[in-house]
N, C-alpha and C positions, 0 to 999 in steps of 0.2 A: 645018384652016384655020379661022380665028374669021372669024367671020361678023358684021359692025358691022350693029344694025339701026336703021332710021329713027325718025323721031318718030312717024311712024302705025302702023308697027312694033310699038314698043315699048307706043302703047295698047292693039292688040289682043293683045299679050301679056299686060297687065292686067288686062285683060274675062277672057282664059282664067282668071289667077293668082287674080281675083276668086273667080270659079268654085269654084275650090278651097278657100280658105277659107271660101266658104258649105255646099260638101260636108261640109266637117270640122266646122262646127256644127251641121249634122244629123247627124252621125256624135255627134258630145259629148253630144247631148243623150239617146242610148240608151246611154252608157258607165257600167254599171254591175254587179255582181255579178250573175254568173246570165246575162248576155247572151253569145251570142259572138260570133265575130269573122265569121264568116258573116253570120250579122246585121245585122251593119254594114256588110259588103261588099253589101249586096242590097238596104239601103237607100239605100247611096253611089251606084253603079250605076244607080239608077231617079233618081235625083237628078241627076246627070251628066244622061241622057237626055233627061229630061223639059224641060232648059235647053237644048237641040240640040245637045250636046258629045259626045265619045266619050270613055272612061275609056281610056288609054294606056295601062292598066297593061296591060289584058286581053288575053292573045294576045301579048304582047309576047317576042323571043326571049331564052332564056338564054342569057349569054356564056358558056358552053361549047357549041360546035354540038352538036347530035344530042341534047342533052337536051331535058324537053319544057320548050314556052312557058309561060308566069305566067298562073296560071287566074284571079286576082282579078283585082278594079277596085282592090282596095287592099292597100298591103304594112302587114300587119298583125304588130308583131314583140311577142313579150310574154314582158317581165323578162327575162332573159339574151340572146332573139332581139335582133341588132342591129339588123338590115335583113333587106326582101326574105320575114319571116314572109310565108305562105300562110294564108289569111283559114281555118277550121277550126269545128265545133262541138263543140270543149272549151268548158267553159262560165268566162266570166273570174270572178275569186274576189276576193273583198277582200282588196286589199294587193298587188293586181296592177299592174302598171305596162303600158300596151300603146302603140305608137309606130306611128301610123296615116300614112302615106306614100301622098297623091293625086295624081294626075295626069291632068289635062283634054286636047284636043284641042277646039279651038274657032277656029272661021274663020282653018283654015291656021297658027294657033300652039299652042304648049303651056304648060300652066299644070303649077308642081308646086311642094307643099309636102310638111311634116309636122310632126307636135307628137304629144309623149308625153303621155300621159294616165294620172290616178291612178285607180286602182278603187276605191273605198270609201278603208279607212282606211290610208295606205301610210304605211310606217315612215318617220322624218325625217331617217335616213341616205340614204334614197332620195331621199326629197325633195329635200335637197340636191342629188344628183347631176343633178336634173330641172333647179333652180333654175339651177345653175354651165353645165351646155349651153347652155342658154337664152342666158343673160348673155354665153357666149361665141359664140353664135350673132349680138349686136347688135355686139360687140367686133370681130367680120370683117365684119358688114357697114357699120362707122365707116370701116374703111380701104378699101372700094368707092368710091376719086375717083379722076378723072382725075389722073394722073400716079406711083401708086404702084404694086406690083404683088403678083402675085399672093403671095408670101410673106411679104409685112406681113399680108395676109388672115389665113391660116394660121397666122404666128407670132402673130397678135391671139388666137385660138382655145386655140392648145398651151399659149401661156404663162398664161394665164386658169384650166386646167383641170390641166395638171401640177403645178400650187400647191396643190392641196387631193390630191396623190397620186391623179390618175383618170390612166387612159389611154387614147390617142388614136387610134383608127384611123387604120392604115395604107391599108392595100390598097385599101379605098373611100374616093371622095371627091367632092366637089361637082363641075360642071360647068357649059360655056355652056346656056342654052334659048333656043329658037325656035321653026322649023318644025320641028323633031325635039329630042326630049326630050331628046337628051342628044347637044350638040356640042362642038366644041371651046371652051376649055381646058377640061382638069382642074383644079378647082379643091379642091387637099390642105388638109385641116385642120391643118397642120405648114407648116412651115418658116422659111427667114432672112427675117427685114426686108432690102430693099432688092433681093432676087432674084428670079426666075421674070420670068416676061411682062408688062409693063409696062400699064396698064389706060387704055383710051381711052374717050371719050364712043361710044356705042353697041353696048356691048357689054354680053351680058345673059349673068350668072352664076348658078347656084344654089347658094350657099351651104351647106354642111349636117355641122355638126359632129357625129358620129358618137361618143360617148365613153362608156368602159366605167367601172365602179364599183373596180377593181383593174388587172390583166392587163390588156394591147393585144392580145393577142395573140387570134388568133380560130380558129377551126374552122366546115364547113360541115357544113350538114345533112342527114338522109337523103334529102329531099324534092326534093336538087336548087338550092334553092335560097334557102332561111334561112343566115343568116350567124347564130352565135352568141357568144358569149366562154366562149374556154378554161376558163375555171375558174369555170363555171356564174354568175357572179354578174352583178346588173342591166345593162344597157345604154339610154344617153338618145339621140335621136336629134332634134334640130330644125331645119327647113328654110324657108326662105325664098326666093325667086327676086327679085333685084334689078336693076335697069340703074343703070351705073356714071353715078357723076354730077358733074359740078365742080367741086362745094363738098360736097357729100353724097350718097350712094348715095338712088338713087329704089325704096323698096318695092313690088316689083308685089301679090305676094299681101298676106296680110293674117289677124292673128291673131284680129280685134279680133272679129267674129263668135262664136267660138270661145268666144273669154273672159269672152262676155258673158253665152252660154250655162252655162256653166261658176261665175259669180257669180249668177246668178237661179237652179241648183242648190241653188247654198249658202244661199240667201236661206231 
């Protein structure tokens, strides 16, 4: 059942989304060779807290019953991991690509993004493939208005990303947020313009184009719970949580934190 939320709703879904994007610039500003992805989960974590949120990832169950719960605050996936990487102390290398996946709990809603991140000097085949997500990550949330649906989303995504020969995950894909991270619809990085579930004012989507650098095709990992690509090669991963809007999709989270950390790096 999709659940339409209100206008006061939709702020404190904000205030979460916010959340998350300021997680993820403290998280950018320790991203570099030599760190790992523990590190960043321990930093994200006391971050989360110390703003009175809980991190959703932590304890969270895996869809498969009986296997165990998601030990991080953050799905840490890096180069081939897609999704769902376990935060680890391998230590990240230059030329690494790692796609840091947060999620708040803050007064009753949930915040969730993610953004891939470069390690030092990453190759510019890769970078591309960073760039093209990204780009198709704004492409599905352009068609986030009232009255379109969710396969203009999708087909804005595939058709953006199958043009440079990447592939598109299937099996995962975006969904509603709210009071629980993850409600209805599914919201696929695929599909026809003009099909799936038609998109109303209050309705709050997460957007998250999942795309491989070759092969769609994927494989799980020993741990239970990494998603990877088949044929070893990188994977992008960028997400956004939006409320649908009537002339334009309203951004709850937010990169700009992120980026900004990211250019005073370079500076």
């Amino acid at each position: 059942m999709i659940i339409l939320k209100t206008e006061e709703e939709i702020e404190l879904l904000r205030q979460a989304n916010l959340l998350v994007g300021r997680t993820l610039a403290e998280v950018a500003k320790l991203i570099e060779p030599g760190v790992t992805t523990r590190q960043l989960d321990t930093v994200a974590e006391e971050f989360i807290r110390d703003h009175g949120a809980i991190p959703t990832f932590k304890g969270f169950p895996n869809f498969e019953p009986g296997l165990p719960a998601f030990p991080g605050s953050l799905c840490t996936s890096v180069n081939g991991v897609i999704v769902h990487g376990i935060p680890n102390d391998v230590p990240l290398r230059d030329g690494d690509i790692v796609s840091v996946d947060c999620g708040t709990y803050l007064n009753g809603f949930c915040g969730d993004s993610a953004y891939t991140f470069c390690v030092g000097n990453v190759d510019e085949k890769v970078k591309h493939l960073l760039q093209t997500t990204k780009e198709a990550l704004y492409l599905g949330i352009e068609q986030a208005v009232v009255g379109k649906r969710l396969g203009d989303i999708g087909n804005a995504v595939q058709q953006h990303c199958e043009k440079f020969g990447y592939g598109v995950v299937r099996e995962f894909t975006g969904h509603g947020v709210g009071r629980e991270m993850h409600e209805d619809p599914a919201v696929p990085n695929y599909g026809r313009r003009g099909n799936g579930v038609k998109l109303k004012l209050g309705m709050v989507i997460a957007i998250e184009p999942m795309i491989t650098m070759k092969s769609r095709q994927i494989v799980f990992d020993d741990d239970d719970w990494g998603i990877s690509t088949s044929d070893g090669l990188p994977a992008a991963h960028f997400e956004h949580t939006v409320a649908i809007g009537q002339k334009e999709a309203d951004i709850l989270s937010s990169f700009d934190f992120l980026e900004e950390v990211l250019r005073n790096k370079q500076n």
